[in-house]
VOLORO-884078 format. One record per residue (C-alpha): residue number from 1; residue in three letters; x, y, z. Coordinates in Angstrom, 1 decimal. Last residue first. Example, Ala and Ser with C-alpha at 12.3 -4.5 7.8 and 13.67 -1.06 7.14 Angstrom:
REM VOLORO-884078
2/SER/13.7/-1.1/7.1;
1/ALA/12.3/-4.5/7.8;
END
This chain:
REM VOLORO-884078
419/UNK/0.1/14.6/-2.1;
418/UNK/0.0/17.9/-3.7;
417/UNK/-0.8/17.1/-7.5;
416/UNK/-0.8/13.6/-9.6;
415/UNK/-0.3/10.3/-7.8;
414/UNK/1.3/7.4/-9.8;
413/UNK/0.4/3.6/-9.9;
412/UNK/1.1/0.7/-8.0;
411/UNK/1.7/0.7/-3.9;
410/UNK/2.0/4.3/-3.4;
409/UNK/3.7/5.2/-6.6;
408/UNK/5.0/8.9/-7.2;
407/UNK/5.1/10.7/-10.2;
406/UNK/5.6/14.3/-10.6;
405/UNK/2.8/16.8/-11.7;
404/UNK/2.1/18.5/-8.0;
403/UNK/5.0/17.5/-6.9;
402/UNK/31.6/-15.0/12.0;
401/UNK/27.7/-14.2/12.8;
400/UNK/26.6/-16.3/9.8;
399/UNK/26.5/-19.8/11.2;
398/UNK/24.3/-17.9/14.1;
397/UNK/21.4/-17.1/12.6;
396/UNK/20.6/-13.5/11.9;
395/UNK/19.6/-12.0/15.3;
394/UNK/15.7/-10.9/16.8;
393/UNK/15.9/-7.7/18.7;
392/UNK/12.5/-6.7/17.9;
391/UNK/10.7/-9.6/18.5;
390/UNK/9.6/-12.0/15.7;
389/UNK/6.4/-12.3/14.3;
388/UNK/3.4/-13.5/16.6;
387/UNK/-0.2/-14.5/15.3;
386/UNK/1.7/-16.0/12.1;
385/UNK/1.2/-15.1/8.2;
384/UNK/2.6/-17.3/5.9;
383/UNK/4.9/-17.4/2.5;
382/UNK/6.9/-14.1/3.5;
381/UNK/7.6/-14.4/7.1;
380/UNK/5.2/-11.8/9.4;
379/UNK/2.4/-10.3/9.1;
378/UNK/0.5/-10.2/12.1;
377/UNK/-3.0/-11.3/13.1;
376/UNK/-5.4/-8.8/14.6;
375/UNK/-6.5/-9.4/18.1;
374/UNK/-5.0/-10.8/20.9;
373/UNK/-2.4/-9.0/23.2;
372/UNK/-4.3/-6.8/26.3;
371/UNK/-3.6/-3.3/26.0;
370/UNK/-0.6/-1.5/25.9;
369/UNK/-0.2/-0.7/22.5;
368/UNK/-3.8/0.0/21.0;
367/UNK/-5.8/-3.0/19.6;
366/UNK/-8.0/-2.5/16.9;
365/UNK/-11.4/-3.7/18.0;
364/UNK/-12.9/-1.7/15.0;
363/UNK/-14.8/0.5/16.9;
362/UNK/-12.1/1.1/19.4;
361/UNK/-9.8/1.6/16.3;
360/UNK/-12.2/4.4/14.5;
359/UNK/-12.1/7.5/16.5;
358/UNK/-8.9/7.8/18.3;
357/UNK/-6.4/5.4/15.9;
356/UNK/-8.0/7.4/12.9;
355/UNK/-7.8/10.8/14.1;
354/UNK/-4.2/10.7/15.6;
353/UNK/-3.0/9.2/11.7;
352/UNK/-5.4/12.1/10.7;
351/UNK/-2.9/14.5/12.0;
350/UNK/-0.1/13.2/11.4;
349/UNK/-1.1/12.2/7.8;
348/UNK/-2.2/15.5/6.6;
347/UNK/-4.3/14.2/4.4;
346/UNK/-5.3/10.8/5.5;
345/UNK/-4.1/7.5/4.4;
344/UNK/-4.8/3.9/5.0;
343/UNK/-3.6/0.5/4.3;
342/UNK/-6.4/-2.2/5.1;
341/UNK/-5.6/-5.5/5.7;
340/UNK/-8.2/-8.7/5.9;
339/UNK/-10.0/-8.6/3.1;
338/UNK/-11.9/-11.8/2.2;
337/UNK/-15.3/-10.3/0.7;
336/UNK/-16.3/-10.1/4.8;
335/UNK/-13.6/-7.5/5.4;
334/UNK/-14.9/-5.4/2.4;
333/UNK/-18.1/-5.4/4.7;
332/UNK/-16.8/-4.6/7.6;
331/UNK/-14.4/-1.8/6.3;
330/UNK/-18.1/-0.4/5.8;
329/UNK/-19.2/-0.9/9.2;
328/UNK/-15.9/1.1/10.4;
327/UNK/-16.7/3.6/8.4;
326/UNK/-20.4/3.8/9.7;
325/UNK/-20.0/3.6/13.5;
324/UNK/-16.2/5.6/13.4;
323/UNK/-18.4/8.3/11.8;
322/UNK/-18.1/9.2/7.6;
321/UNK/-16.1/8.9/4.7;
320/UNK/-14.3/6.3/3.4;
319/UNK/-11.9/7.5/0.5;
318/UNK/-11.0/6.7/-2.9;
317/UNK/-8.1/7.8/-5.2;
316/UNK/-5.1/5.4/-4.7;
315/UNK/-3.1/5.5/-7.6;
314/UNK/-3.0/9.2/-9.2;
313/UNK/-4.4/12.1/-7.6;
312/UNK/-6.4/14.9/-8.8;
311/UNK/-9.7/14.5/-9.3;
310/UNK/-8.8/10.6/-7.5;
309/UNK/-9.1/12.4/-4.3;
308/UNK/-13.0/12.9/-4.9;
307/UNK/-13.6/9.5/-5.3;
306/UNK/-15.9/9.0/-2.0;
305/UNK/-16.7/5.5/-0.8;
304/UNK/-19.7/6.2/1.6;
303/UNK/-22.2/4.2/0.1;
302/UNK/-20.8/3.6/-2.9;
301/UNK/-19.3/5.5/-6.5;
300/UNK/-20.0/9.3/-4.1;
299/UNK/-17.8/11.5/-6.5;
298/UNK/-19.9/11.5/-9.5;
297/UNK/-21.2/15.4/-8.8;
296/UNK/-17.1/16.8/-9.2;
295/UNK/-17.0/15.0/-12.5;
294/UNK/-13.4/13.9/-13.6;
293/UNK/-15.2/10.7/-15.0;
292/UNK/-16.1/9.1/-11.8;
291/UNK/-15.4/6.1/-11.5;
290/UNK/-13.7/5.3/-14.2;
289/UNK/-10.4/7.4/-13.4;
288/UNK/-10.1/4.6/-10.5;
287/UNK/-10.6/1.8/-13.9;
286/UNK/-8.2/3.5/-16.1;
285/UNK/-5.8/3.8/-12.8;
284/UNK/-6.0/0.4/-12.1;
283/UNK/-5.2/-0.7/-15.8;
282/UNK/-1.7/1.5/-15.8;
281/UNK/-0.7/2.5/-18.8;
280/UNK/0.0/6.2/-17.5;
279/UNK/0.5/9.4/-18.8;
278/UNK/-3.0/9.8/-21.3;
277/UNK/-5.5/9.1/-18.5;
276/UNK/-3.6/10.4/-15.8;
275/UNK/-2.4/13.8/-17.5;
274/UNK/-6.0/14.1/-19.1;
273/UNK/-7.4/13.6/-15.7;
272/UNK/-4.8/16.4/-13.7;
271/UNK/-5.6/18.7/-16.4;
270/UNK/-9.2/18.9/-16.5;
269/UNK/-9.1/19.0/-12.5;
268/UNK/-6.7/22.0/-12.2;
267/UNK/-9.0/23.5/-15.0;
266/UNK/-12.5/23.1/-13.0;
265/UNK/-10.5/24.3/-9.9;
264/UNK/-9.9/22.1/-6.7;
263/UNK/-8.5/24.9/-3.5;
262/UNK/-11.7/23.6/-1.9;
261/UNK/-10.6/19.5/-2.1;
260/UNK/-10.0/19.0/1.1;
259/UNK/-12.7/20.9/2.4;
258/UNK/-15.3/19.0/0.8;
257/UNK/-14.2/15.6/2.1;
256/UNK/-14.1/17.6/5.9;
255/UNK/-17.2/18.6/5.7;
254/UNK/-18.4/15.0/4.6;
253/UNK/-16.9/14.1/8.2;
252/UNK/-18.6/16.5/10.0;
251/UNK/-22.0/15.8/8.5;
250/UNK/-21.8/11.9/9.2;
249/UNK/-20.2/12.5/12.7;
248/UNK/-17.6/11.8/15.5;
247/UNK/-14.8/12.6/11.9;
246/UNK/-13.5/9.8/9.7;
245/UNK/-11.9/10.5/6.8;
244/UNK/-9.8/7.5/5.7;
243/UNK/-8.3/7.3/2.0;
242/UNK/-7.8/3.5/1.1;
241/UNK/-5.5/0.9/0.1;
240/UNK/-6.8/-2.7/0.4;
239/UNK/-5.6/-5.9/1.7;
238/UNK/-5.7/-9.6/0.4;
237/UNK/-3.5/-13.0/1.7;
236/UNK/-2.9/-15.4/-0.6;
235/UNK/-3.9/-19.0/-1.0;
234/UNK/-1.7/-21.5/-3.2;
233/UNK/-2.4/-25.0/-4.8;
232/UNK/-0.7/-23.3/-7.8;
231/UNK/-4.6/-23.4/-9.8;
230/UNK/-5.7/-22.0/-6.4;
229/UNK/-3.6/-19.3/-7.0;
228/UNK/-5.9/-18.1/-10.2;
227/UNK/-8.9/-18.7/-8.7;
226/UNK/-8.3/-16.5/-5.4;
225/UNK/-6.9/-13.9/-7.9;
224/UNK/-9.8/-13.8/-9.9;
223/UNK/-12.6/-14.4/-6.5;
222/UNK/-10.5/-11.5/-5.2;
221/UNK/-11.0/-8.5/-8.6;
220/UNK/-14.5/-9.6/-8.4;
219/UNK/-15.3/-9.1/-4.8;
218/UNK/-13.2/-5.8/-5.3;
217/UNK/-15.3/-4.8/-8.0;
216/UNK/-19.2/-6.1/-5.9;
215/UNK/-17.4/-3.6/-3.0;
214/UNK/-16.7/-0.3/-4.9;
213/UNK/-13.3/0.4/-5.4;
212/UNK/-10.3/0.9/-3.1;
211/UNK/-7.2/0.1/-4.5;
210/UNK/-6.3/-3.4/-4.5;
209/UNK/-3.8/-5.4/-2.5;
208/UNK/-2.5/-9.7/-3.1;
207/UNK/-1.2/-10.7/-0.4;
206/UNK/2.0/-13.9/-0.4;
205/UNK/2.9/-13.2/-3.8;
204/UNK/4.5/-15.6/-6.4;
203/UNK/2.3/-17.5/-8.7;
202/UNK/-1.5/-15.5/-7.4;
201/UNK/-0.1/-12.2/-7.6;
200/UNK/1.6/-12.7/-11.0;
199/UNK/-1.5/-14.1/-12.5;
198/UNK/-3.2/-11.3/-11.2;
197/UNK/-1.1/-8.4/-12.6;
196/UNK/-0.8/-10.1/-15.8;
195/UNK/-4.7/-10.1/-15.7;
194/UNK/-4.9/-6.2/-15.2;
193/UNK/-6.0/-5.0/-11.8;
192/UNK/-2.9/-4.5/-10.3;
191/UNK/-1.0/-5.2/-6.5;
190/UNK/1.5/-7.6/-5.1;
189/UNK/2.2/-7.6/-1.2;
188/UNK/5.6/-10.1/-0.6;
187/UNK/6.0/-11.2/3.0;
186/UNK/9.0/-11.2/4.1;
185/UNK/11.3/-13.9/3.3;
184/UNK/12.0/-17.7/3.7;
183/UNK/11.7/-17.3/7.1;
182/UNK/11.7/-14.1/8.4;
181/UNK/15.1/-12.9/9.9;
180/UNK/16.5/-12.2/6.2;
179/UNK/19.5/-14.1/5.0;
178/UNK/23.1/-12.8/5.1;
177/UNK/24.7/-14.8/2.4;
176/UNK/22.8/-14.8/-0.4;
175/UNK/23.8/-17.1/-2.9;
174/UNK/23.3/-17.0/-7.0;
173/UNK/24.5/-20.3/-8.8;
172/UNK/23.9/-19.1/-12.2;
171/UNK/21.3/-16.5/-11.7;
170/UNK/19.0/-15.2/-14.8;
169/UNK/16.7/-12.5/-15.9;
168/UNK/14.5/-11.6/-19.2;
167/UNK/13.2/-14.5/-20.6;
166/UNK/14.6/-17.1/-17.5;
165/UNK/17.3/-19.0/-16.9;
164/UNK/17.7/-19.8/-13.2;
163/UNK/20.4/-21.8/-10.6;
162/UNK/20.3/-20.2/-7.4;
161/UNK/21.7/-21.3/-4.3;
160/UNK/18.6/-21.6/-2.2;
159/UNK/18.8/-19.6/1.2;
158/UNK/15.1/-18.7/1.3;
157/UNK/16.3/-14.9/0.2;
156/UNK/18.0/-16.5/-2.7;
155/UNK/15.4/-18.6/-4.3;
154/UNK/12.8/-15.6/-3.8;
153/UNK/14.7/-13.2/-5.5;
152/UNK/15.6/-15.3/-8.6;
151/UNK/11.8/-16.8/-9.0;
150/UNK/10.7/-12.6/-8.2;
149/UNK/12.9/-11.4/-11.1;
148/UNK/11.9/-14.0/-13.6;
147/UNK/8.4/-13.0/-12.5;
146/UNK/9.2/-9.5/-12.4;
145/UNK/10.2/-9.5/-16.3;
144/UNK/6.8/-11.1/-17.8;
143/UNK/5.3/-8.6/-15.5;
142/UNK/7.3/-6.0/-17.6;
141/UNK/6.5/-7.4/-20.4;
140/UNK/2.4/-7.1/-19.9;
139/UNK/3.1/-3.4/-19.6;
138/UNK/5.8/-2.9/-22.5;
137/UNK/9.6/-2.7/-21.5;
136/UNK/11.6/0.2/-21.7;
135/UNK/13.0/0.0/-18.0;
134/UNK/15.9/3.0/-17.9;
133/UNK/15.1/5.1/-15.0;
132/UNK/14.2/7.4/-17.9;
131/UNK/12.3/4.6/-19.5;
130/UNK/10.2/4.2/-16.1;
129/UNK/9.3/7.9/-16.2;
128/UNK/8.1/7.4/-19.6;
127/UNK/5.6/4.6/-19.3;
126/UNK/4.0/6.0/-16.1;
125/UNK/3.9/3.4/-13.4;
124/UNK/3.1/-0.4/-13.1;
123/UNK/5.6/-2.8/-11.6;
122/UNK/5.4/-2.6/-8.1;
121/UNK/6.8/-5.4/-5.3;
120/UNK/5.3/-4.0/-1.9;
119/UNK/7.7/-6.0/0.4;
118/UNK/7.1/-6.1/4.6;
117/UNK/10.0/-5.6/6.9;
116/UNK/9.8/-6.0/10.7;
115/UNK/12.2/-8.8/11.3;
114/UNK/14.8/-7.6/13.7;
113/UNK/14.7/-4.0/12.3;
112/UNK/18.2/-4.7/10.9;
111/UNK/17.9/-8.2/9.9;
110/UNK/14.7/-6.9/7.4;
109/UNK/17.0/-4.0/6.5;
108/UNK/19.9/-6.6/5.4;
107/UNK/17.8/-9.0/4.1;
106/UNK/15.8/-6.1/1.8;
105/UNK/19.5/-4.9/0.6;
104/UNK/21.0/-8.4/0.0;
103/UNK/18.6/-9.7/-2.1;
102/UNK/17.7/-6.2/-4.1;
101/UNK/21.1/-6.9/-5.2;
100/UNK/20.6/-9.9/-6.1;
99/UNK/17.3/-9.5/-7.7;
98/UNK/18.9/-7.0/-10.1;
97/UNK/18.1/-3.2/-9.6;
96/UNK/15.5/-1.1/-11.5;
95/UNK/13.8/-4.2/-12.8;
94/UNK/11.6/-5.4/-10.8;
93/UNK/10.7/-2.3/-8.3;
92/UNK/10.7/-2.9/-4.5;
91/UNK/8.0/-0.7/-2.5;
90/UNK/8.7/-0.7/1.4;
89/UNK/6.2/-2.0/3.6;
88/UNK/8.0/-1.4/7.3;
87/UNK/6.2/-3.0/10.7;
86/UNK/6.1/-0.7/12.9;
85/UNK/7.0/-1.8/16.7;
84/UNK/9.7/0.0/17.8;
83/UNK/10.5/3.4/16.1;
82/UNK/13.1/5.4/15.3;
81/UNK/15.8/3.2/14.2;
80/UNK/12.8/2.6/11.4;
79/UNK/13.5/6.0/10.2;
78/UNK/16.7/6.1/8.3;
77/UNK/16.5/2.3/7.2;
76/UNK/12.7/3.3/6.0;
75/UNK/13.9/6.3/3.9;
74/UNK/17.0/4.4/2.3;
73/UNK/14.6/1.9/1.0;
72/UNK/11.5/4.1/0.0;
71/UNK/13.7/6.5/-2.3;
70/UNK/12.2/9.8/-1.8;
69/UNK/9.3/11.1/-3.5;
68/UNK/8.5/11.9/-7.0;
67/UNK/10.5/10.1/-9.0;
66/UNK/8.4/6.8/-8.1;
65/UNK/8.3/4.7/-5.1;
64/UNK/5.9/4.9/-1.7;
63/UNK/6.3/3.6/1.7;
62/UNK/3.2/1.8/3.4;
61/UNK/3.1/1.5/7.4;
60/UNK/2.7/-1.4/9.7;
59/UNK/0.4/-2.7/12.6;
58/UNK/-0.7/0.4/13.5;
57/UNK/-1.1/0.7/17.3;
56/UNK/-1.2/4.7/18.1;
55/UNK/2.6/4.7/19.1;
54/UNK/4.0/3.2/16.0;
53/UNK/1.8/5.2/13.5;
52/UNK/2.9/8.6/16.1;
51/UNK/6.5/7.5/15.1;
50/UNK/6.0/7.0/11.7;
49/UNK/4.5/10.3/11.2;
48/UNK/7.2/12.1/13.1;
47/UNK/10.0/10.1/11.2;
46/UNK/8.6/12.0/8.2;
45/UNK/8.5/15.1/9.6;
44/UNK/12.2/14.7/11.4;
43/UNK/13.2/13.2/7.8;
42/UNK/12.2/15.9/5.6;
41/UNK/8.2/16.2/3.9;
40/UNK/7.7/20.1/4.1;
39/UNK/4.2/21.0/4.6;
38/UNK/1.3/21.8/2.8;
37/UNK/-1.3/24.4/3.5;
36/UNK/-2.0/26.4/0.4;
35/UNK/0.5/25.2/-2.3;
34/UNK/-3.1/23.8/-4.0;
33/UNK/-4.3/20.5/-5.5;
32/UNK/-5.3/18.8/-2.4;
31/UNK/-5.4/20.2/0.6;
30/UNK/-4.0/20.2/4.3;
29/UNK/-0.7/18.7/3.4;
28/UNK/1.9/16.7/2.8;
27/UNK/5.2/15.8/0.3;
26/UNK/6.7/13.0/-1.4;
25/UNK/7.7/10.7/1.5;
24/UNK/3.7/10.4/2.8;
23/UNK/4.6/7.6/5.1;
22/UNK/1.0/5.5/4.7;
21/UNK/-0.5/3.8/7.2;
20/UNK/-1.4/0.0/8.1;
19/UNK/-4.5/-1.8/9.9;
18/UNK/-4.4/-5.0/10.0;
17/UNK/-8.2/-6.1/10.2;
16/UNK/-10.6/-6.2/12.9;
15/UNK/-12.0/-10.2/14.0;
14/UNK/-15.4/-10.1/12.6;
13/UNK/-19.0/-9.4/14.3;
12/UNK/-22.4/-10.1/12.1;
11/UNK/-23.0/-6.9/10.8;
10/UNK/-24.8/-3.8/11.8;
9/UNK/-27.1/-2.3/9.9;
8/UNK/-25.8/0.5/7.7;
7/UNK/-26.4/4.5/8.5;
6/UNK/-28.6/6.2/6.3;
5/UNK/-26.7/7.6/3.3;
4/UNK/-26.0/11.3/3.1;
3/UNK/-27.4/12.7/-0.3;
2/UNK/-24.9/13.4/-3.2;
1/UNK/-22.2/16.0/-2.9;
END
């Protein structure tokens, strides 16, 4: 483990961001990379996790696709009964169902948890699994396809009726007939780091996310998509998915990075890269694998950004490290490149769900439920982002009341091993 790094000055203050969790749908656990520890996934465990996000102030929380966990739709309409508050980003894949269809289903769970329903739309993934699901198409070709997708989806969930020819998709007069409560839609996340990715982001998303690379990378990877909507007379919205591991100090916490990954062996790592390096087309991933090579003594890529989860997991392999003071002083700084949403993790996520909203929020200025309203903005209706979304019971409108080595994608890209 490389040397500590001295604690960072303080910076100017800045309003916290939306902090989000992740619903760990294709399994938990204490470690990574080993059977030692990890717990079964089911419905009362997973509506556990989203219940204690609720309760401990999260804004929202992420829900995964792939073969590998459960189907993110059906699990969210199953849980979000269970909660009051949570805000639901459920993956939606171009592609695996037409854009009416996928219509109707995201109006009909936005309407049912009176508005709290966020989009992740994901098109990257291993090559092969997607071709069993039946999508064949190249990387760039499949963007080429979501954007037909997205123009369809878009028109119909705004109440348009639907007139659209594109490459790959089309809708000759398409309606939707129960719209969502958020006006036109909920808000659409995009991630990828390749420039289809980007271009996509900045034509038809409403927040554009990136995995958790150094800060000068994600500065890089912003000013690109920043650029590219500007060229639409758009401006997005841009959030990042992270590991957390926060602990009351420095040592404690980097204790707690190196016991995650005890159970790692030199060959269980091997294999993991090779499988993510040769299994996936995915430009994120090359650039996470990047980092640090598969090499247990590369794992520190900035101050307190630790790769060690990306040994063996796909997508989202980095993780803060450190006391509230210092994490929190590094979410700063990606805050002040334009961030202004993290979506976290922590292995196992009850527990560190607990951790996080204890330790780090106060510092933050995160907001618990029941203390004063202010703070954070909200995300609300796809297109904007308003200070207040709708309340829970909010109604449709009234002229319409007559493992280890499967593939899951939490937010763009597959995870490898015990999640």
């Amino acid at each position: 483990m490389n040397a500590i790094p001295a604690r960072p000055a303080a910076m100017p203050s800045l309003p916290p961001p939306d902090m989000l969790w992740f619903l760990p749908t294709g399994g938990d656990g204490r470690y990574l990379g080993s059977a030692a520890g990890q717990r079964v996934a089911d419905n009362r465990y997973l509506r556990g996790v989203a219940q204690a996000a609720d309760q401990l102030g999260f804004h929202g929380i992420l829900l995964p696709t792939g073969n590998g966990c459960e189907d993110a739709l059906v699990t969210a309409a199953s849980i979000a009964p269970f909660t009051e508050r949570l805000r639901f980003l459920v993956a939606l894949r171009p592609g695996q169902v037409t854009p009416g269809e996928a219509a109707r289903q995201y109006a009909a769970l936005d309407r049912l948890t009176g508005g709290r329903l966020m989009v992740n739309v994901v098109c990257g993934g291993n090559p092969a699994d997607l071709a069993g699901d039946g999508l064949t198409l190249g990387h760039d070709e499949r963007y080429d396809q979501a954007s037909d997708f997205l123009h369809i989806w878009r028109g119909l969930m705004a109440g348009d009726t639907v007139q659209y020819e594109g490459q790959y998709l089309s809708s000759r007069g398409g309606r939707l007939m129960f719209p969502p409560v958020q006006a036109p839609h909920p808000p659409l996340f995009f991630g990828g780091s390749s420039p289809a990715a980007h271009a996509l982001a900045a034509a038809q998303a409403d927040g554009y996310l990136t995995w958790g690379e150094p800060p000068a990378a994600v500065a890089e990877k912003i000013a690109d998509v920043r650029a590219r909507a500007a060229a639409h007379g758009r401006t997005l919205r841009y959030g990042i998915r992270l590991h957390l591991i926060v602990r009351e100090t420095e040592g404690e916490a980097w204790d707690a990075a190196r016991h995650l990954i005890r159970h790692l062996s030199d060959d269980t790592i091997a294999t993991a890269q090779r499988k993510l390096a040769t299994e996936s087309d995915s430009e994120g991933q090359r650039r996470m694998l990047a980092l640090h090579g598969g090499s247990r003594e590369r794992l520190e890529v900035a101050p307190n950004l630790w790769a060690g989860v990306g040994l063996v997991r796909g997508g989202a392999g980095t993780a803060l490290v450190g006391d509230p003071a210092t994490v929190a002083e590094r979410i700063r700084e990606y805050k002040a490149l334009g961030i202004d949403t993290v979506i976290a993790s922590g292995y196992p996520h009850l527990d560190e769900a607990h951790r996080v909203a204890e330790l780090l929020f106060p510092v933050l200025g995160v907001q618990r439920p029941g203390a004063p309203q202010g703070g954070p903005t909200l995300l609300t209706g796809g297109g904007s982002f308003m200070t207040t979304g709708p309340s829970p019971g909010a109604t449709r409108p009234a002229e319409i009341a007559a493992k280890p080595t499967e593939i899951m994608h939490d937010g763009f890209a597959p995870p490898v091993a015990a999640h």
